[in-house]
C-alpha positions as CSV (number, residue, x, y, z in Angstrom):
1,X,124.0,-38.3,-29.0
2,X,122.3,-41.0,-30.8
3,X,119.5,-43.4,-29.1
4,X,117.4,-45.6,-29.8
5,X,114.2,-44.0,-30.0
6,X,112.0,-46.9,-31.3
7,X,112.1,-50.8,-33.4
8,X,109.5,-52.1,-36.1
9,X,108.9,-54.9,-37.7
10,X,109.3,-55.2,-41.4
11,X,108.6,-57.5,-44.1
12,X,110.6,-57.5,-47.0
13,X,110.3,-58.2,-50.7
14,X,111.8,-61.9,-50.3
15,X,108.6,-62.5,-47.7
16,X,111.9,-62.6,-44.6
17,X,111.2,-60.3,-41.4
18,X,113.4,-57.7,-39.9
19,X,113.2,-55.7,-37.3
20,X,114.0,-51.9,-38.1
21,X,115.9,-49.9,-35.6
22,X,115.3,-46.5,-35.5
23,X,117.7,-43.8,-33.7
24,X,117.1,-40.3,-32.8
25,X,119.9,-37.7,-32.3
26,X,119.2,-36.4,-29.0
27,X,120.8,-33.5,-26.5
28,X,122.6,-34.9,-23.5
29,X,120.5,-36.0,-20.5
30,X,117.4,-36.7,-22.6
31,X,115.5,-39.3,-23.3
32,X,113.7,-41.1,-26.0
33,X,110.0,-39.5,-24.0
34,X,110.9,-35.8,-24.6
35,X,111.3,-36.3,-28.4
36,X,109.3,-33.6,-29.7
37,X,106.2,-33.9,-31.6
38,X,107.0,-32.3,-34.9
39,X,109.8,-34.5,-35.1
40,X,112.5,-32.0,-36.0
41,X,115.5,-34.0,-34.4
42,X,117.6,-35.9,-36.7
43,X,116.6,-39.7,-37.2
44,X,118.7,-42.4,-38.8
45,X,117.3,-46.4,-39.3
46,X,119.6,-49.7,-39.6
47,X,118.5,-53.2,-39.1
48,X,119.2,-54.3,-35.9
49,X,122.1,-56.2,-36.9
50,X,123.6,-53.5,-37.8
51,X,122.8,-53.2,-41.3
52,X,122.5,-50.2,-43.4
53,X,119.2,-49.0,-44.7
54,X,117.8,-46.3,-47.3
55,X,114.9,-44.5,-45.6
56,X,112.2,-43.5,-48.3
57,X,110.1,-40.9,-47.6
58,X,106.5,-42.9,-48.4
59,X,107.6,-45.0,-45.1
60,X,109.8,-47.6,-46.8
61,X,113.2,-48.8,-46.3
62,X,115.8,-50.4,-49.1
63,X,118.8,-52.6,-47.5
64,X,121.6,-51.0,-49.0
65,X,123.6,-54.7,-49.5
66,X,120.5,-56.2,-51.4
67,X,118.3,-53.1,-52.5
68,X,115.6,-55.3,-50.7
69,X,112.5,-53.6,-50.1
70,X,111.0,-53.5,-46.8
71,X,107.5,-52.3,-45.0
72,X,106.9,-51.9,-41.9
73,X,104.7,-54.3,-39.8
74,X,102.8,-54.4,-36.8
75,X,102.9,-54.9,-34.3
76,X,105.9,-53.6,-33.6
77,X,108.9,-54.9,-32.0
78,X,109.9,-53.8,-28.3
79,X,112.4,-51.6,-27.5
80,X,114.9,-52.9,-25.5
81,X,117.4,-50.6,-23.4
């Protein structure tokens, strides 16, 4: 089932801020504290409205509508449940 596990702050290309949702793919009955550290459960990131991002692997994000780039910022945003 897929959570959301934490939210970022990002910054993009154009100088705008996002926050960056990030969602983990965990079993029933868990929760976003027993993720485990090696961090071998699925993840997925979208803007928080819902947009679809590109994950990069050097910690980067595109927005797929734009190909706006976008880094992450601190602090970060709260999660909200």
């Amino acid at each position: 089932m897929w959570r959301v596990t934490d939210k970022f702050n990002a910054v993009g290309t154009s100088g705008k801020e996002y926050v960056i949702v990030e969602m983990s793919d965990l079993p029933e009955g868990a929760s976003a504290d027993s993720l485990d550290p090696e961090g071998t459960r699925s993840r997925k990131h979208m803007l928080e409205d819902g947009r679809a991002l590109n994950t990069e692997k050097d910690g980067t994000f595109i927005l797929v509508e734009t190909d706006e780039v976008l880094k992450a910022t601190s602090p970060s945003a709260q999660v909200r449940a």
